[in-house]
C-alpha positions in Angstrom: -39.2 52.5 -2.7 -42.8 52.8 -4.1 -43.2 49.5 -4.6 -42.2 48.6 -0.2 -44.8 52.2 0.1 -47.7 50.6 -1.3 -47.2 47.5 -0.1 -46.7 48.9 3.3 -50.0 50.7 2.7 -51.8 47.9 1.6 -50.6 45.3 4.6 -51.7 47.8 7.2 -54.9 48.6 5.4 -55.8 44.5 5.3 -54.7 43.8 9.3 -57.3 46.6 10.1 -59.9 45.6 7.7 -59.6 48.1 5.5 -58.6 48.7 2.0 -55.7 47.6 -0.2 -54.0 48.8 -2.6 -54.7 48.6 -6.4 -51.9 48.1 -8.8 -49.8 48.1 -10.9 -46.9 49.4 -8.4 -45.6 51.8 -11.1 -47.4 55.0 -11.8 -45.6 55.2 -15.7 -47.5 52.0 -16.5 -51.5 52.2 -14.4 -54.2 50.3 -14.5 -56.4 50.1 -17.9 -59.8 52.5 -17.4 -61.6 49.7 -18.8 -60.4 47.4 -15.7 -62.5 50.3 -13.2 -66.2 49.5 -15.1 -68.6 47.2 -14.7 -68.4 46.6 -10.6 -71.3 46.8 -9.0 -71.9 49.8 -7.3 -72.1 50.0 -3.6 -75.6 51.2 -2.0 -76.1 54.7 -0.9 -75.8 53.6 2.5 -72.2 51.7 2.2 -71.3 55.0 0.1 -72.2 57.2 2.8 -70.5 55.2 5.7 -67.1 56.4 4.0 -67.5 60.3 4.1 -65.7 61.0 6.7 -63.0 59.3 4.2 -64.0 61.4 1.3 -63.3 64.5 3.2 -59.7 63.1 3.8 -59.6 62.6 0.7 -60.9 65.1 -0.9 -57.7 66.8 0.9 -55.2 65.5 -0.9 -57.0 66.6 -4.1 -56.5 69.7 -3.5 -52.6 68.9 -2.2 -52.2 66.9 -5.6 -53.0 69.9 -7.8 -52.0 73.0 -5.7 -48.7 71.0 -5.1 -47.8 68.4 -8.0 -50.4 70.2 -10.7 -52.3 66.8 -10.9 -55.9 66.7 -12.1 -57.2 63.8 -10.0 -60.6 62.5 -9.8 -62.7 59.9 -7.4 -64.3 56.4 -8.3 -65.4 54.0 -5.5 -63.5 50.6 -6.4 -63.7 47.7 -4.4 -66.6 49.3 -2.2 -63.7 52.2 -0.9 -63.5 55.6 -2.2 -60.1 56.0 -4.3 -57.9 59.0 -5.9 -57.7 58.6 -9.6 -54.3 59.9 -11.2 -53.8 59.1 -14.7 -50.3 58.0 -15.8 -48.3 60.5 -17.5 -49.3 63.2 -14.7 -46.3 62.5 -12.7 -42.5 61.4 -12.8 -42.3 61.5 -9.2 -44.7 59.0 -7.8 -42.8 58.9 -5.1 -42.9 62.0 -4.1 -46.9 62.2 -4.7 -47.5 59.0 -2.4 -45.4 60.1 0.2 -47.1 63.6 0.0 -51.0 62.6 0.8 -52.4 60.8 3.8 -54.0 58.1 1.8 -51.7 56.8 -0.6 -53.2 53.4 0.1 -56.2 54.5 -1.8 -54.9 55.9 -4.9 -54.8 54.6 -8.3 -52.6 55.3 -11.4 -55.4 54.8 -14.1 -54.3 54.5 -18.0 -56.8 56.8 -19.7 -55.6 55.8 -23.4 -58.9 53.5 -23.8 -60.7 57.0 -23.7 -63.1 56.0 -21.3 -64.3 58.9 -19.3 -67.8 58.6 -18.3 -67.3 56.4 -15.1 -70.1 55.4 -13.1 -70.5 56.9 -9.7 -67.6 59.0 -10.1 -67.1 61.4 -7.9 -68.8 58.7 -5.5 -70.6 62.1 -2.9 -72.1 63.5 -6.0 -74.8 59.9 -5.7 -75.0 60.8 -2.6 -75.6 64.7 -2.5 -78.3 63.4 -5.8 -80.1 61.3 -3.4 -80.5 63.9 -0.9 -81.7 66.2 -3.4 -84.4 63.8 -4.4 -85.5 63.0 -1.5 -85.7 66.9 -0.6 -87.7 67.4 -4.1 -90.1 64.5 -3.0 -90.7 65.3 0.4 -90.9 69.1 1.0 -93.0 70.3 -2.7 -94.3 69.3 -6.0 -90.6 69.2 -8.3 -86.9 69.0 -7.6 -84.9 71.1 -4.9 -82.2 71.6 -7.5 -82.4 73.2 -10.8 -78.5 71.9 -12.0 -75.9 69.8 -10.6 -72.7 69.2 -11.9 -68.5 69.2 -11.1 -66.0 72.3 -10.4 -62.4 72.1 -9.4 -60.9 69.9 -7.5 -63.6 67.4 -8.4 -66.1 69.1 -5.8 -70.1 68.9 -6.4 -71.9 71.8 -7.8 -75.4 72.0 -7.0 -77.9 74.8 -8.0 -80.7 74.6 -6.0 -84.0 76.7 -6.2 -83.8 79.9 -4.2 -86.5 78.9 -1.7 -84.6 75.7 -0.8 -82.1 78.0 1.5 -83.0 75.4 4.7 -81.6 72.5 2.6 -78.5 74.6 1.8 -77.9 74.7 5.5 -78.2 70.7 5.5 -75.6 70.2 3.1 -73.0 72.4 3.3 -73.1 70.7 6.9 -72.7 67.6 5.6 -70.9 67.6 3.0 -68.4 70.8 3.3 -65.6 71.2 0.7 -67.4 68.0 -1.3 -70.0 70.9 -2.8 -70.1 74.2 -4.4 -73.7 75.6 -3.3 -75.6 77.9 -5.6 -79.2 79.3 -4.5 -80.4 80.6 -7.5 -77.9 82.7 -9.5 -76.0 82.9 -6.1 -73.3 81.2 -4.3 -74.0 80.0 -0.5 -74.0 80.8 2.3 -74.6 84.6 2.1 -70.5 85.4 3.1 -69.2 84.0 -0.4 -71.3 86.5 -2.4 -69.2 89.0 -3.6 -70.6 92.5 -3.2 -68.9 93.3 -7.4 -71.2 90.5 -8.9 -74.1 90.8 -6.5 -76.4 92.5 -8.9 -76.7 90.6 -12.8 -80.3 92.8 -13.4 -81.1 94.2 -16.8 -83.5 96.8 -18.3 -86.9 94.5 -19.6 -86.4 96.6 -23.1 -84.0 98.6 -24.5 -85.3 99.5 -27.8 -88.5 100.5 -29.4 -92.1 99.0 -28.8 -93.1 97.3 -31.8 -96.1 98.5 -33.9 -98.1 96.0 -36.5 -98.5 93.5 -33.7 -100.2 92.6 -30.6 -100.3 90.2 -27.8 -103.8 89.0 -27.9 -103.6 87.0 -24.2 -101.0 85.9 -22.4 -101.6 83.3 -19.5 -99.7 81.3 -16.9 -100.1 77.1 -16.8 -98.5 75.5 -13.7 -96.8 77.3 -10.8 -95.0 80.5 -10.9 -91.7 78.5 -9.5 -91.9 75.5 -13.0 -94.5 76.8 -15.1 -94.8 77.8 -18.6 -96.2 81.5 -20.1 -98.6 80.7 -23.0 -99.0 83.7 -24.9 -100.9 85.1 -28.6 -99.6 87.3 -31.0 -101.4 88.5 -33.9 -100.3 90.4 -37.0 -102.0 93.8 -36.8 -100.1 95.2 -39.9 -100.2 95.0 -43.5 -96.6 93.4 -44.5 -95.3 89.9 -42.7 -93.0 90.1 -39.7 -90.4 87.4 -38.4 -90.6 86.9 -34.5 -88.1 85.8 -32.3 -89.6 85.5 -28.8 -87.4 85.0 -25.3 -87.0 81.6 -23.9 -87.7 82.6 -20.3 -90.1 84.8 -19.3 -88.8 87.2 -16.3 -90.3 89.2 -13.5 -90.8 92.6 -12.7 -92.1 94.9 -10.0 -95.5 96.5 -11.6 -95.4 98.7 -14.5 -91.1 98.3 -13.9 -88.5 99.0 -16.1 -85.8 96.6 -14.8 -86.1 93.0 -14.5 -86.2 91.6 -11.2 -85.0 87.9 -11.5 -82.5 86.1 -14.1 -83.0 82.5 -15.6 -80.6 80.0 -13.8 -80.2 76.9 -15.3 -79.4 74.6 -18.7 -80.7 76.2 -21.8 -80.4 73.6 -25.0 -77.4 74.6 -27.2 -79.1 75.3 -30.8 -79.8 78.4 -32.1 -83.5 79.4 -33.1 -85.2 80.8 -35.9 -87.6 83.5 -36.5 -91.3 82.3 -36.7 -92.8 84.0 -40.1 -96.7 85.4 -39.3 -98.2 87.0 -42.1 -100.7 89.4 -42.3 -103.7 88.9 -40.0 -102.3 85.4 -38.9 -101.9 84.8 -35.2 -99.6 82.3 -33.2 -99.4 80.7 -30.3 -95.7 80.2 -28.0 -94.8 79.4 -24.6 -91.4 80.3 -22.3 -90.9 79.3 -19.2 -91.1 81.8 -15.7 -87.7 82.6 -14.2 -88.2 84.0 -10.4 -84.5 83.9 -9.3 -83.2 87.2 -8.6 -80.7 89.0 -10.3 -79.9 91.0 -7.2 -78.5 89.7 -3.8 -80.3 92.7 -2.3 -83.5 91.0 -2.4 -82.3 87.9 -1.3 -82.0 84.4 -2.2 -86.1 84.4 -3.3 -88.0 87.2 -4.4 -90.1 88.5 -1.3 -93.5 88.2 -1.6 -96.1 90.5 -3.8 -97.0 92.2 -6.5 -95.1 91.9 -10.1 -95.7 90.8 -13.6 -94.6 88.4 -15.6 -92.5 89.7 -18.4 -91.8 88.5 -21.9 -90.1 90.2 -24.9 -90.5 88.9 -28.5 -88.4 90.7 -30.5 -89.7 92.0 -34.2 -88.3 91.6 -37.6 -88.4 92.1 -40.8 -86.6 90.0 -42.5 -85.7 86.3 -41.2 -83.5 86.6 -38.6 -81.6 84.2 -35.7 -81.7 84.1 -31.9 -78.5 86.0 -32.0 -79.7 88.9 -34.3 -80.5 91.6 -32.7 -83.7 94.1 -33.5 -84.6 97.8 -32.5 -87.5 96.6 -31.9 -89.9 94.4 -29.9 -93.2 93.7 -28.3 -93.4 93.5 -24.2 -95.8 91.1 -23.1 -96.7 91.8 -19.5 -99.3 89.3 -17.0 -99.8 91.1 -13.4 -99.0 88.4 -10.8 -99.0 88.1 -6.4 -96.3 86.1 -5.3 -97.7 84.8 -2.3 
């Protein structure tokens, strides 16, 4: 019966012009991973003349795992987008075939070569990428997006800077239920914020000011938006001190004692050191600015005015880790109009 299905499929398909289907016929054997590389890609343009097909079937990935509990993911093979179910998921291909609109296009993959990384899979993600480029290149110096990556049912994620809400428009238009839009640290459009986790703000410092040190200067290179906080500290004291500065540097209304904004994006995996400075030595660091903000309140971008960048560096006395915690720190703060 699967076997008369697919062929079925796959004769109809071919008399129209369209796709066939890929075998083998039974879903206990598939075919090897290996066997779905090394085809050329189609262009961005071919891709895109098949998204009104991705949305179909981007349907019955969602049927597939609300229904049957199968993971499936998306390759274009043989210039058509195709449903990737690897063997072992099912018992019942039957069943799964007859349950999706497309069963012309899927394809029981054996996933014991280990090959994962496929290229061009899912095959919107090149194309929401491209968009996003082009954005970046076209409307301001940098990329639209900050992050990009996959949620369930093999949908899109894309984080995109928070004054980028006009793109958001565009593709949630274009590609809706292909994408999981994030302006900033918050979902889009404004009706999928939920009012519970609508405000991530912290206090800038919770413990004491540090004494024996001092920020010397403290000066911003670049724009606000992708720019880096250069900043001195010098060793006021009389013993040495172990520093352990912030990664981002955040904003704050003027003379504030809550942050304002929240860093949104990849932050690399190892964990720092202190940085030793003896006695009457001084040292130079950077962090990066952060202007998303942390509550939905303000909106997707901070409105424009007065604040100060932000930048705690906590104080030790012994060496300590990123993770440590101290009592103690120094609070670097650089006034700053947002225009």
């Amino acid at each position: 019966m699967i076997a008369a299905l697919l062929t079925v499929g796959a004769c109809a398909s071919a008399s129209s012009g369209g796709p066939e289907a890929i075998g083998p016929e039974d879903c206990s054997i598939g075919i090897p991973a290996s066997d779905l590389l090394g085809a050329e890609l189609p262009s961005i343009d071919q891709t895109r003349a098949h998204l009104g097909l991705m949305q179909e079937l981007h349907a019955d990935t969602r049927l597939l795992w609300d229904e049957f509990n199968i993971d499936a993911q998306h390759l274009m093979v043989q210039h058509w987008p195709r449903i990737l179910i690897p063997t072992g998921a099912t018992d019942d291909c039957h069943r799964v075939l007859e349950a999706v609109d497309h069963p012309e296009l899927v394809v029981f993959v054996d996933w014991s070569d280990q090959i994962y990384d496929l290229v061009g899979m899912p095959p919107w993600r090149r194309l929401i990428t491209a968009d996003l480029e082009g954005a970046g290149n076209r409307s301001f110096e940098g990329p639209a997006y900050t992050a990009i990556g996959q949620v369930r049912y093999d949908a899109s994620r894309a984080t995109l800077r928070p004054d980028q809400e006009p793109l958001a428009a565009i593709l949630q238009d274009r590609y809706q239920g292909l994408i999981d839009i994030y302006l900033g640290a918050f979902p889009y459009p404004p009706e999928r914020v939920d009012p519970s986790q609508a405000n991530h703000c912290q206090l800038v410092w919770r413990g004491q000011p540090a004494t024996g040190v001092a920020v010397e200067s403290m000066t911003l290179t670049g724009s606000i938006d992708d720019g880096l906080v250069e900043f001195v500290v010098t060793n006021t004291g009389t013993t040495t001190v172990h520093l352990v500065p912030s990664r981002t540097a955040e904003l704050a209304l003027p003379a504030g004692t809550e942050l304002v904004t929240i860093f949104v994006g990849a932050r690399t995996a190892e964990d720092r050191g202190s940085i030793r400075l003896d006695p009457g030595a001084q040292i130079s660091m950077t962090a990066r600015t952060a202007t998303q903000p942390c509550n939905f309140n303000l909106g997707y971008a901070l409105p424009a005015g007065a604040y100060e960048i932000v930048l705690t560096v906590q104080v030790f006395d012994q060496p300590a880790s990123e993770n440590s915690q101290s009592n103690r720190a120094l609070v670097a703060r650089l006034p700053i109009e947002l225009p």
